[in-house]
C-alpha positions in Angstrom: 44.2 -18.8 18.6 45.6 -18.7 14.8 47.8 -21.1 13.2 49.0 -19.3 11.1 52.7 -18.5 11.0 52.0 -15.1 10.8 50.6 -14.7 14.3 54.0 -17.2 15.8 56.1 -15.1 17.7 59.0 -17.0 16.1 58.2 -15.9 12.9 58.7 -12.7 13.6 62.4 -12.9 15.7 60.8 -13.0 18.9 61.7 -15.3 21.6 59.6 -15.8 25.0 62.0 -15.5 28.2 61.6 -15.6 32.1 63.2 -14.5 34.9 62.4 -17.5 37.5 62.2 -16.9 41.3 61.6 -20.2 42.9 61.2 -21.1 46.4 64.3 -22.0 48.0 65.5 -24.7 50.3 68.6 -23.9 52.5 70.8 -26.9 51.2 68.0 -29.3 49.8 68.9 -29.9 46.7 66.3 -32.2 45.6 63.4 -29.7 47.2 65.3 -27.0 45.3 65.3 -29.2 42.2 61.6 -29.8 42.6 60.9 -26.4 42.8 62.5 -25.5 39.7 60.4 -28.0 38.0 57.4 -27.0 39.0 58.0 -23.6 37.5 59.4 -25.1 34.4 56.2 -26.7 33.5 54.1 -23.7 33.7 57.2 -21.9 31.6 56.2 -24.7 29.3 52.5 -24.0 29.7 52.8 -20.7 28.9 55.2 -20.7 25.5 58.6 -19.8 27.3 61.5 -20.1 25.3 64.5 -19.6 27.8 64.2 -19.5 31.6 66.7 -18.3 33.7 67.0 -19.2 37.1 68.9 -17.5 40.1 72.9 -17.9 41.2 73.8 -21.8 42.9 69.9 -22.4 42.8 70.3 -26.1 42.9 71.5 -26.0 47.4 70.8 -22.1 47.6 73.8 -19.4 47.4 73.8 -18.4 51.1 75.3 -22.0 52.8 78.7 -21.2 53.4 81.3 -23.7 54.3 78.7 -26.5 53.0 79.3 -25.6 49.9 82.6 -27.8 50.2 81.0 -30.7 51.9 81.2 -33.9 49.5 77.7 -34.6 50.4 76.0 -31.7 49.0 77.8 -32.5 46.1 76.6 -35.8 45.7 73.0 -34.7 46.1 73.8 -31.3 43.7 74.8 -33.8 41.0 71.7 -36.2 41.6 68.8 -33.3 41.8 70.8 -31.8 38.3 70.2 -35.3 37.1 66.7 -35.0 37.9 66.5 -31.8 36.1 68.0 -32.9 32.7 65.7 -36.0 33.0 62.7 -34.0 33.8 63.3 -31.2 30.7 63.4 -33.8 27.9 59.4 -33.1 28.2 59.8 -29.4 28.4 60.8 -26.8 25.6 62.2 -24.0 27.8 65.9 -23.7 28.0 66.7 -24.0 31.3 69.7 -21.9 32.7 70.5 -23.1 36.4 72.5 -22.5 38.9 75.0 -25.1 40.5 78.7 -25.5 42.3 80.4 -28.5 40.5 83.4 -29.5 41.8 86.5 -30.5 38.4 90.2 -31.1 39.1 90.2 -30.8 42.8 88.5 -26.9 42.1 84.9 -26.6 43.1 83.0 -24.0 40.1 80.0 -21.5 41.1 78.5 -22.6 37.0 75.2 -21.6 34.8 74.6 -25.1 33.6 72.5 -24.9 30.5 69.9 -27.5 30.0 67.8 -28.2 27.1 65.5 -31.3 25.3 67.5 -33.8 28.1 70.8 -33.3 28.1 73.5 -30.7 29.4 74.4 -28.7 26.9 77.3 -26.6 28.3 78.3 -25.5 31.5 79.4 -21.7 32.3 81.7 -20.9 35.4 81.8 -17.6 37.1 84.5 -15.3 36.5 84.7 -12.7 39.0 84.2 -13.8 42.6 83.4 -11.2 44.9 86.0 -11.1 48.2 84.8 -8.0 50.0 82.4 -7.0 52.5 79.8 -10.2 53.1 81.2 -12.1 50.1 83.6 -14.6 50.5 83.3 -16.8 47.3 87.6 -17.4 47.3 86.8 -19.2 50.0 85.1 -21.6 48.2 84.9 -21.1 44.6 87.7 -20.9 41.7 87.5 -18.4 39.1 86.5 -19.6 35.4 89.0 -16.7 34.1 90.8 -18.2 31.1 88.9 -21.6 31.2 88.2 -22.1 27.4 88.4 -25.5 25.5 87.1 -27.2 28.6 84.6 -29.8 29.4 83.6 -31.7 32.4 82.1 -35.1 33.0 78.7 -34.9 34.1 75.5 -37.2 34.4 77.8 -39.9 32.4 78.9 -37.3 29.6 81.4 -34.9 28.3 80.3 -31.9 28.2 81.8 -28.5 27.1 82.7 -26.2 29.8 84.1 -22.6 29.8 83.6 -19.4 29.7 84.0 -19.1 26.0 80.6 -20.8 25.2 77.4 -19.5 23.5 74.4 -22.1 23.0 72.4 -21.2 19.7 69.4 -22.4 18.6 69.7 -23.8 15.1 65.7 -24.1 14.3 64.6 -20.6 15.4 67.4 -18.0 14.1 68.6 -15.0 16.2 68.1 -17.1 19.6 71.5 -17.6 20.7 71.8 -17.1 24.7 75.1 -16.6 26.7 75.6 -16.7 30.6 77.3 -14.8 33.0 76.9 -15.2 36.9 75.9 -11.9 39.4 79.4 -10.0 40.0 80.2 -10.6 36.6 78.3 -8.7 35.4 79.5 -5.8 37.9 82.8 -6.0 36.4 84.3 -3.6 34.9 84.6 -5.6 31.8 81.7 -7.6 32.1 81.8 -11.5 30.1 78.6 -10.7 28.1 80.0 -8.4 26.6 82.2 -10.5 24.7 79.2 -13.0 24.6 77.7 -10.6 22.9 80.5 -9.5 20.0 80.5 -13.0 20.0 77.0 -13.6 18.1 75.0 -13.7 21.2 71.7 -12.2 21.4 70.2 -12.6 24.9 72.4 -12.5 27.7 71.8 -14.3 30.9 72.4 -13.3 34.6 72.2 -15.8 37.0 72.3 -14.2 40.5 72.5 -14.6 44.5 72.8 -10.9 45.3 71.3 -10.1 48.2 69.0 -7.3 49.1 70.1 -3.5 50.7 68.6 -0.2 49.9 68.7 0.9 46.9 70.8 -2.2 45.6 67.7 -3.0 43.3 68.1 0.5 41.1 72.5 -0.4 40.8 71.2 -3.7 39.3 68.1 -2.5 36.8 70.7 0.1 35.7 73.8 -2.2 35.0 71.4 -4.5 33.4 69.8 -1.8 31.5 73.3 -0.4 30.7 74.7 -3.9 29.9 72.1 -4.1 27.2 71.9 -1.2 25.7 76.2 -1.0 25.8 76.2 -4.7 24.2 73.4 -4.2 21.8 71.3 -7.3 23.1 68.9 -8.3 25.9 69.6 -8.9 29.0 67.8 -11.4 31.5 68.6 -11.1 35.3 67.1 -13.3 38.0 68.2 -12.8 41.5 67.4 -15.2 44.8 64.7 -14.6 46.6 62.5 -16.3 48.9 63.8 -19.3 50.8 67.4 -18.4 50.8 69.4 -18.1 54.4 68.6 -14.7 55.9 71.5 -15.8 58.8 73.1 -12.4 57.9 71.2 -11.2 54.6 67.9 -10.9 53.2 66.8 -11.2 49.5 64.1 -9.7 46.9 63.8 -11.9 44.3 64.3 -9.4 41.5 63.7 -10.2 38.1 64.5 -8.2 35.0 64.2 -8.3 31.5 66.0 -5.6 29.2 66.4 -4.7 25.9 68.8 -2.5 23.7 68.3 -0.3 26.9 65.1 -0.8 27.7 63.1 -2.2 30.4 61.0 -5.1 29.1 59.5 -6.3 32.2 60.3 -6.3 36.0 59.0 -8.4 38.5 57.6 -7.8 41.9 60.3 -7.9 44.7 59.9 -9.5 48.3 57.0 -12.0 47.0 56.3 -14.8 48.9 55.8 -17.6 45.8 57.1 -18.8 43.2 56.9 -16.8 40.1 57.8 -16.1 36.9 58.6 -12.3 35.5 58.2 -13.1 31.5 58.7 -10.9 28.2 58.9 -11.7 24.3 62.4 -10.3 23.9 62.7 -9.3 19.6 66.1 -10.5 18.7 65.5 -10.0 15.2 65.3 -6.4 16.4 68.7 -6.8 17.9 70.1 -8.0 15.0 69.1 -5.1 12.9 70.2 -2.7 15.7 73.6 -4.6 15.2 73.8 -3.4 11.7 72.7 0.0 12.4 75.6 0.3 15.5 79.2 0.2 13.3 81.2 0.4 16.8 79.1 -3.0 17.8 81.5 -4.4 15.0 84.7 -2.5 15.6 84.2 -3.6 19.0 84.5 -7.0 18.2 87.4 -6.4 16.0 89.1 -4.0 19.3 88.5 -7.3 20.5 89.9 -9.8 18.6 86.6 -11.1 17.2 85.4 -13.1 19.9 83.1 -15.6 17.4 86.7 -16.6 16.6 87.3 -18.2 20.1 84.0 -18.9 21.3 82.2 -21.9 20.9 78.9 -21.9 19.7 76.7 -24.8 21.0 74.2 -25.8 18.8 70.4 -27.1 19.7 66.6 -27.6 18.0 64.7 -25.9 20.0 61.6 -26.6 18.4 59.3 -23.5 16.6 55.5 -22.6 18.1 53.8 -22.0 14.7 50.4 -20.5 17.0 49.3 -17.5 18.1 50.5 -17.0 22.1 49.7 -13.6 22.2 52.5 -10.7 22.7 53.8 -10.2 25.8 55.7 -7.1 25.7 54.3 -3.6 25.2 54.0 -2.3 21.6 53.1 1.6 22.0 50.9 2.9 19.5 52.5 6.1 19.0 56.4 5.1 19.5 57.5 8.9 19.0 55.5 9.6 21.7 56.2 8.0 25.3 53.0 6.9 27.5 54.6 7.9 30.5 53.4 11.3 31.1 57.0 12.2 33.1 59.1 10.9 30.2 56.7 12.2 27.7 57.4 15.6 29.4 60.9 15.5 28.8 61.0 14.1 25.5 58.9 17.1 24.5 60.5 19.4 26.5 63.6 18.5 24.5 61.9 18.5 21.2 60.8 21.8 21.2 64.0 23.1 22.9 66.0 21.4 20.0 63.9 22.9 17.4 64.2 26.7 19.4 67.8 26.3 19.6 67.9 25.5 16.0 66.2 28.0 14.8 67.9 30.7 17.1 71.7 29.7 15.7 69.9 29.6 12.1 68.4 33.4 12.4 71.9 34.1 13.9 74.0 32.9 11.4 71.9 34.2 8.6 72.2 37.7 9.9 68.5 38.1 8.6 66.8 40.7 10.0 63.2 39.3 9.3 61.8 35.7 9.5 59.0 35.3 6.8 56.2 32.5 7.3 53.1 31.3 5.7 49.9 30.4 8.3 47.4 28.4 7.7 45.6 28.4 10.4 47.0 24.2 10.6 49.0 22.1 13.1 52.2 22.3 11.0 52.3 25.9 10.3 50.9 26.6 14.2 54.1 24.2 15.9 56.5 26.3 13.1 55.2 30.0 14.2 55.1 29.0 17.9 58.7 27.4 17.6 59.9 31.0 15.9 58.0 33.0 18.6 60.6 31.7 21.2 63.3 31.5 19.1 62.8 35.5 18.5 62.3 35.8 22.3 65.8 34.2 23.4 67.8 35.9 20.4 66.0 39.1 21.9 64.3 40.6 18.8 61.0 41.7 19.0 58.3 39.2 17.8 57.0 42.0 14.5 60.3 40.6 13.2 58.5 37.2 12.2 56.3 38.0 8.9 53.4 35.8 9.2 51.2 35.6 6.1 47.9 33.8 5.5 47.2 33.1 2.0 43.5 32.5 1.3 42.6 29.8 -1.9 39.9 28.5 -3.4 39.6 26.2 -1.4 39.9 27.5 2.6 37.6 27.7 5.2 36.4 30.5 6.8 37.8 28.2 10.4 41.4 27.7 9.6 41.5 31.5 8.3 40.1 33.0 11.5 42.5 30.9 13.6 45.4 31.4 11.7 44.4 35.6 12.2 43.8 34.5 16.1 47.0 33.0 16.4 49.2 35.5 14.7 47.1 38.5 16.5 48.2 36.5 20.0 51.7 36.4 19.0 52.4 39.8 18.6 53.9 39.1 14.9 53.7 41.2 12.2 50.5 39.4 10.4 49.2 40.3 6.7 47.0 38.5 4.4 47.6 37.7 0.2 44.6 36.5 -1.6 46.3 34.4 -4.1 42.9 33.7 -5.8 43.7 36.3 -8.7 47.0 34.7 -9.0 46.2 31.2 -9.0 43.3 32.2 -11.9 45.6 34.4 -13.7 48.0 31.6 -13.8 45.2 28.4 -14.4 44.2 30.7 -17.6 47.3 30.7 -18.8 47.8 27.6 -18.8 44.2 27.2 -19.9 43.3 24.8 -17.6 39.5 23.7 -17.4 38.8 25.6 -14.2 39.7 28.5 -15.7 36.9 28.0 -18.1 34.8 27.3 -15.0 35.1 23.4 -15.1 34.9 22.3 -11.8 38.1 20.8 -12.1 40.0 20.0 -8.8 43.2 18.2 -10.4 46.3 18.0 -8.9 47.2 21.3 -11.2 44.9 23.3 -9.3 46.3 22.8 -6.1 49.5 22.8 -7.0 49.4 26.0 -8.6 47.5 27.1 -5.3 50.6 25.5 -2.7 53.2 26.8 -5.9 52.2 30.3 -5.3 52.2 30.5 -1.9 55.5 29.3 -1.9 56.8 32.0 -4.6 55.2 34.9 -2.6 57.1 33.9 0.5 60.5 33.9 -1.1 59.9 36.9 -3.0 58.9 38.0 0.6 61.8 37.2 2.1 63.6 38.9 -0.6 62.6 42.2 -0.3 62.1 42.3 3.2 65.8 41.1 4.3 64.0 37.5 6.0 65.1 33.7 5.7 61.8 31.5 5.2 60.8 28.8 7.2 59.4 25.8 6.4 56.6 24.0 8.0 56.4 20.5 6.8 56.7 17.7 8.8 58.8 14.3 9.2 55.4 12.6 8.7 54.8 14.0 5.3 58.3 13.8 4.2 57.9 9.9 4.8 54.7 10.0 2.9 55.8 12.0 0.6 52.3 14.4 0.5 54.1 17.3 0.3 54.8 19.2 -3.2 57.7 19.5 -4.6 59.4 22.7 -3.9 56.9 24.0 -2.3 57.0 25.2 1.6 56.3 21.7 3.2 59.3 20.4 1.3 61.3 23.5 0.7 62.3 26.5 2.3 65.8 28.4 3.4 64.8 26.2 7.5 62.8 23.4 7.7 62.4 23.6 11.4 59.8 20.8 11.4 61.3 18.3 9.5 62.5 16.2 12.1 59.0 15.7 14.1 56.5 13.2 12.9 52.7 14.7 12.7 52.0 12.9 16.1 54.9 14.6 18.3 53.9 17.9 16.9 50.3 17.0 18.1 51.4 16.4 21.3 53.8 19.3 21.7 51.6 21.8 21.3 49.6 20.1 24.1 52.2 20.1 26.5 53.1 23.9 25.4 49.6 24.6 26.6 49.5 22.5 29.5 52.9 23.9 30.8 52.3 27.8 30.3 55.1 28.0 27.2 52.7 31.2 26.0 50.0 33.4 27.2 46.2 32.0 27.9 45.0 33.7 25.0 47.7 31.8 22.8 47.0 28.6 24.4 42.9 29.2 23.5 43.9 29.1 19.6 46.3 26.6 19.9 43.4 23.9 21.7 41.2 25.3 18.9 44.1 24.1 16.2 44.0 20.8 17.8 40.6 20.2 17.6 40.1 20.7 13.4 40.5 17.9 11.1 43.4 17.6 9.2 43.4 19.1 5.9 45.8 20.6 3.1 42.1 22.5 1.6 43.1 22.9 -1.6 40.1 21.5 -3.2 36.5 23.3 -2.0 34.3 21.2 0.0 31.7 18.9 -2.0 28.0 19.4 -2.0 27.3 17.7 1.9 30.1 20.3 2.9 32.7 17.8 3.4 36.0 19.2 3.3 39.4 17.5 1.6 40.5 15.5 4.7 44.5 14.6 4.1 43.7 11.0 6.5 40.4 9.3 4.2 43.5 10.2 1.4 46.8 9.0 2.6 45.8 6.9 5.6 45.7 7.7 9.6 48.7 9.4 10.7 48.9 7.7 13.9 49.3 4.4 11.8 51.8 6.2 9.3 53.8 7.5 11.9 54.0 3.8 13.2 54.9 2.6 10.5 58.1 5.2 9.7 59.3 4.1 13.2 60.0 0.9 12.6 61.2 1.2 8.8 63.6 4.1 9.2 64.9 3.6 12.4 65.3 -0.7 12.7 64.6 -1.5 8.8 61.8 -4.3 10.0 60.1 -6.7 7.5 56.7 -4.9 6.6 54.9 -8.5 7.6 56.6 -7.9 11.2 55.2 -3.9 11.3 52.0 -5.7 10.6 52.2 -8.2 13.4 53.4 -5.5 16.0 50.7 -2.7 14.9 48.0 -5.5 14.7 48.8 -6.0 18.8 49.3 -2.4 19.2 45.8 -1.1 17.7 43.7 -3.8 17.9 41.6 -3.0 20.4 41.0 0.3 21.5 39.2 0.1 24.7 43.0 -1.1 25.8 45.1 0.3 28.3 48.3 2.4 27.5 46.4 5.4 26.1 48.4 9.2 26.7 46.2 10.7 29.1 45.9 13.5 26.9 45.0 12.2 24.1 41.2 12.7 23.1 38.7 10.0 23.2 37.6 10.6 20.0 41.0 9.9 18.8 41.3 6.1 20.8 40.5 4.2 17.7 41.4 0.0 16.8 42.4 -1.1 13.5 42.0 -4.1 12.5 45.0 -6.6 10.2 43.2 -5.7 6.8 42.9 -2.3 7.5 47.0 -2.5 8.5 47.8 -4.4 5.5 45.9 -1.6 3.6 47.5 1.4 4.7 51.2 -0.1 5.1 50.7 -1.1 1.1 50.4 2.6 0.8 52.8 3.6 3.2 55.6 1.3 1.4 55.1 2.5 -2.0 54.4 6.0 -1.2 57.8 5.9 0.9 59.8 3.1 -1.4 58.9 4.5 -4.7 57.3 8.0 -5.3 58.6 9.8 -2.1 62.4 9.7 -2.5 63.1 12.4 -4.7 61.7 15.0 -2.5 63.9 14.2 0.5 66.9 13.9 -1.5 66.5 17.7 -1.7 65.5 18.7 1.7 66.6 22.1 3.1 68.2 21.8 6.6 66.4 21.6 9.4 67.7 19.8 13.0 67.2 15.9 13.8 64.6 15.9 16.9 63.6 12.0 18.0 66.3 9.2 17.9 63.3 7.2 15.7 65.1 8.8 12.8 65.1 11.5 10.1 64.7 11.6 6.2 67.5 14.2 5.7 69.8 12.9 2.8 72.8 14.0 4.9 71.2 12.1 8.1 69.7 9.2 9.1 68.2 8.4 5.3 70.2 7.8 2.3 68.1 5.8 -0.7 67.9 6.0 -4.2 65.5 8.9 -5.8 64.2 5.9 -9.1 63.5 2.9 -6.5 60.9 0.6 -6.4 58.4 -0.4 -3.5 57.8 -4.3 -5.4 60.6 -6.1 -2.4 58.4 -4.6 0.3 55.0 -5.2 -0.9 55.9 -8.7 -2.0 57.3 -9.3 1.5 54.0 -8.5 2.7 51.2 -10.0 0.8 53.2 -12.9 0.8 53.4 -13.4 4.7 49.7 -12.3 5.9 47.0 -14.6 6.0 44.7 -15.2 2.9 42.1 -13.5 4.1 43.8 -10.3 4.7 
């Protein structure tokens, strides 16, 4: 456990919920209120923030005609009593479910709870009438009910369906409530709860349990948040309740911007709690990214206008209580091997498509590339292979030339000749030693003289003339050149200025990070996209170290390795994410990667991924390589995008073309972002 603030979840926008399923009592409401209790307190235990309890959880939802009987309103208003009483103790917001009977109408209400006293109460809007729902019977509708309040436990308190509840010591966590069918509306509440400032959205439900009745609600609550920007907490009833003509499941759900969070267990016999840190901070930025979140709310009249925003302290945790939602180490990259599948199934069919409609429109008649023998070069020839293939021309069309330096090994070489030979292109080989010495003397550089020099001059006169050939190529031979750099280096900026990694007449790479790639040309092995032969080079590829090889190996035989330079590209890749595509604080990138690479004999590993390659970094080495990352990308980096050829957006993380996702200045400086981050870690960091 630190104390730290930089280990508090709170510091970074992120806010501990639950999804309660409590054991029911058919019309005890004092057992019912009991029950809720007791799972309060371990909510407390455990850090929870908000908990959300089911639909009418204070008698049970499936009573029928007693839910008119003055009695069981006497003892719902006595075990809520006991409830507000009880949570002046406890710091989760409570979010329960009760039928409260104002101006001769009786209410199916979320009554929100917090540090002893009521702080609002929400009725339910839609009431379902159909099949084995009869709430009319019972219930009014809150529809139009704003301005309200009721008289409860001896005071006023507001009541309506225009109320959000926001915490005023812990920004971002600001909760609204809707009850079960609302939420199957057609114009769902939370949605204007949500243009209305609201971050986390609340479903208190009853709905009970048919086939396949769990997917329709995981996928309107995953819908609901991804369509209202925000998270979204369901709870639904589960054991206890009446199964007189229906059963229940208890599910519990916990989304966010789209995505499932958490999901509990269905049909459990106990009490539980299905819990997640939901990152509202994350929300908020995603707001800023989305412009038709805010024409929405103008469509809408501005909602903040008419809601009413109840105010709390909540009271901040300034320890470490661990992170309880998954942070994947390589977010371009799904763990799911299925979805993984797909995503890179439609990576590398964007990137073919691409390329196909850029060779058409060109009306080349020749696609000219240089081969390393590397990863990026290797995705770039394997990606014009099949383009070639489904425009019909014959693979010689592709020019694929390896270009020998000072400075490359006799491995890369032979695989880049492997590789081409498997192909069927049209493969040839320019020494551009002569060249590059021709040109060092010139310039009478030391190496010339035979200095062992290794300055960034050599090898950019090396990576300069490779590039120059390949035009010139192009030229005379009727081709288009295509580029081979990557998103990663693009970010990173280790990539030379026009030269092929940052220019070309395609830059069919340029959207995929150096971690995708890797794993693409996995999964084009593993599902037969090319011969066996093909596939033995491309495993081969995968295996060598990463390296531009512009500067010879030193006297052990150590080769240039581009990761001891510029840091690990898994960690640089994790970084991009969550700079270009939510614009987090680099303190919170630190705090998320610190629980995502910490310890590497954790779960959540791509099956495919080597064992050589499951590493754990600890916060200094973060902090280290982030510093680099943020100037790198901040401050030396920009120009070089600002001039980027085209090439096609790939993964929804983002891209760094200046007429897509990333627009920044080319003079910038890196000093907000460092600051930000020195300033927030620990000392001893």
């Amino acid at each position: 456990m630190q104390d730290h603030p930089f280990y508090a979840l709170h510091t970074h926008g992120l806010i501990r919920v639950a999804a309660a399923t409590p054991a029911a009592s058919v019309g005890n409401a004092g057992a019912n209120a009991r029950a809720m209790l007791d799972l309060a307190r371990k909510a407390d235990d455990d850090g929870i923030d908000l908990i959300v309890f089911p639909e009418l959880s204070l008698t049970s939802y499936a009573i029928d005609d007693l839910h008119l009987q003055g009695a069981m309103h006497r003892a719902t208003l006595a075990a809520l009593g006991e409830m507000v009483d009880a949570s002046a103790a406890l710091s989760p917001v409570m979010l329960v479910g009760a039928a409260l009977p104002r101006n001769g109408r009786l209410y199916n209400c979320a009554v929100v709870i917090a540090r002893g006293r009521i702080l609002g109460v929400v009725p339910k809007t839609f009431l379902p009438n159909y099949r084995e729902y009869y709430e009319k019977r019972w219930f009014a509708s809150g529809a139009g009910l704003t301005g309200l309040t009721i008289e409860l436990d001896g005071q006023s308190v507001p009541f309506g369906t225009d109320l959000i509840f926001a915490a005023e010591d812990v920004p971002g966590f600001v909760i609204h409530a809707e009850i079960c069918e609302d939420y199957w509306a057609p114009t769902p509440p939370s949605t204007l709860g949500a243009l209305a400032g609201a971050t986390i959205c609340c479903n208190l439900s009853a709905s009970n349990i048919v086939i396949g009745k769990a997917r329709d609600r995981a996928m309107l609550a995953a819908a609901q948040s991804a369509r209202a920007a925000c998270a979204y907490v369901y709870s639904a009833a589960g054991i206890g309740e009446s199964t007189t003509d229906l059963s229940w499941d208890g599910q519990g759900l916990i989304h966010e911007l789209g995505e499932t969070i958490a999901e509990s267990e269905r049909f459990l016999r106990e009490p539980a709690l299905t819990t997640a840190d939901i990152d509202v901070e994350r929300i908020a930025q995603e707001r800023l990214r989305f412009g038709t979140f805010n024409d929405a709310a103008a469509f809408a009249g501005h909602p903040e206008q008419r809601f009413r925003r109840i105010g709390f302290v909540h009271g901040a945790e300034a320890s470490d209580r661990g992170l309880r939602r998954a942070v994947h180490r390589f977010p371009f990259v799904p763990d799911d091997p299925a979805r993984r599948d797909a995503d890179c199934y439609e990576a590398y069919n964007i990137q073919v498509e691409a390329l196909a409609k850029r060779l058409d429109a060109s009306r080349a008649t020749s696609l000219v590339i240089g081969v390393s023998g590397g990863l990026d070069s290797t995705h770039a020839l394997i990606v014009a292979a099949k383009a070639t293939d489904r425009l019909g021309w014959a693979r010689d069309r592709i020019l694929a030339f390896t270009m020998p330096g000072f400075a490359t090994g006799e491995g890369t070489k032979a695989h880049a000749w492997a590789l081409m030979r498997a192909l069927g292109v049209t493969a040839e080989e320019i020494d551009i030693r002569p060249a590059a010495q021709q040109m060092l003397s010139d310039m009478r550089h030391p190496f010339a003289q035979g200095e062992p020099v290794h300055d960034v001059t050599f090898e950019n006169v090396q990576a300069g003339l490779r590039t120059d050939y390949l035009f010139r190529l192009a030229n005379q031979r009727g081709g288009i050149v295509l580029g081979t750099g990557d998103l990663s280096e693009l970010a990173l900026g280790w990539c030379t200025y026009g030269v092929g990694d940052q220019m070309s007449h395609y830059a069919v790479n340029a959207g995929v990070p150096k971690t995708l790639i890797q794993f693409l040309i996995r999964w084009c092995i593993r599902t037969g996209q090319y011969d066996d032969e093909t596939n033995e080079v491309l495993a081969a590829i995968l295996a060598q170290e990463i390296s531009p090889e512009l500067v010879p190996a030193d006297a052990s035989g150590a080769m240039q390795s581009t990761e001891a330079m510029i840091g690990p590209y898994a960690l640089n890749d994790f970084f991009a994410h969550y700079v270009v595509r939510y614009g987090l604080k680099p303190s919170k990138i630190a705090f998320l990667a610190w629980h995502a690479w910490r310890d590497a004999k954790a779960g959540g590993w791509p099956e495919d991924l080597p064992q050589d390659a499951r590493v754990a970094y600890d916060l200094a080495t973060i902090r280290h390589w982030l510093e680099r990352f943020l100037t790198r990308f901040f401050q030396t980096s920009q120009f070089k995008r600002s001039a980027l050829p085209n090439g096609p957006k790939v993964s929804p993380g983002g891209a760094l073309s200046p007429r897509g996702d990333w627009r920044a200045p080319s003079d910038g400086a890196a000093t907000v972002w460092v600051q930000e981050l020195r300033d927030a870690l620990p000392p001893m960091v």
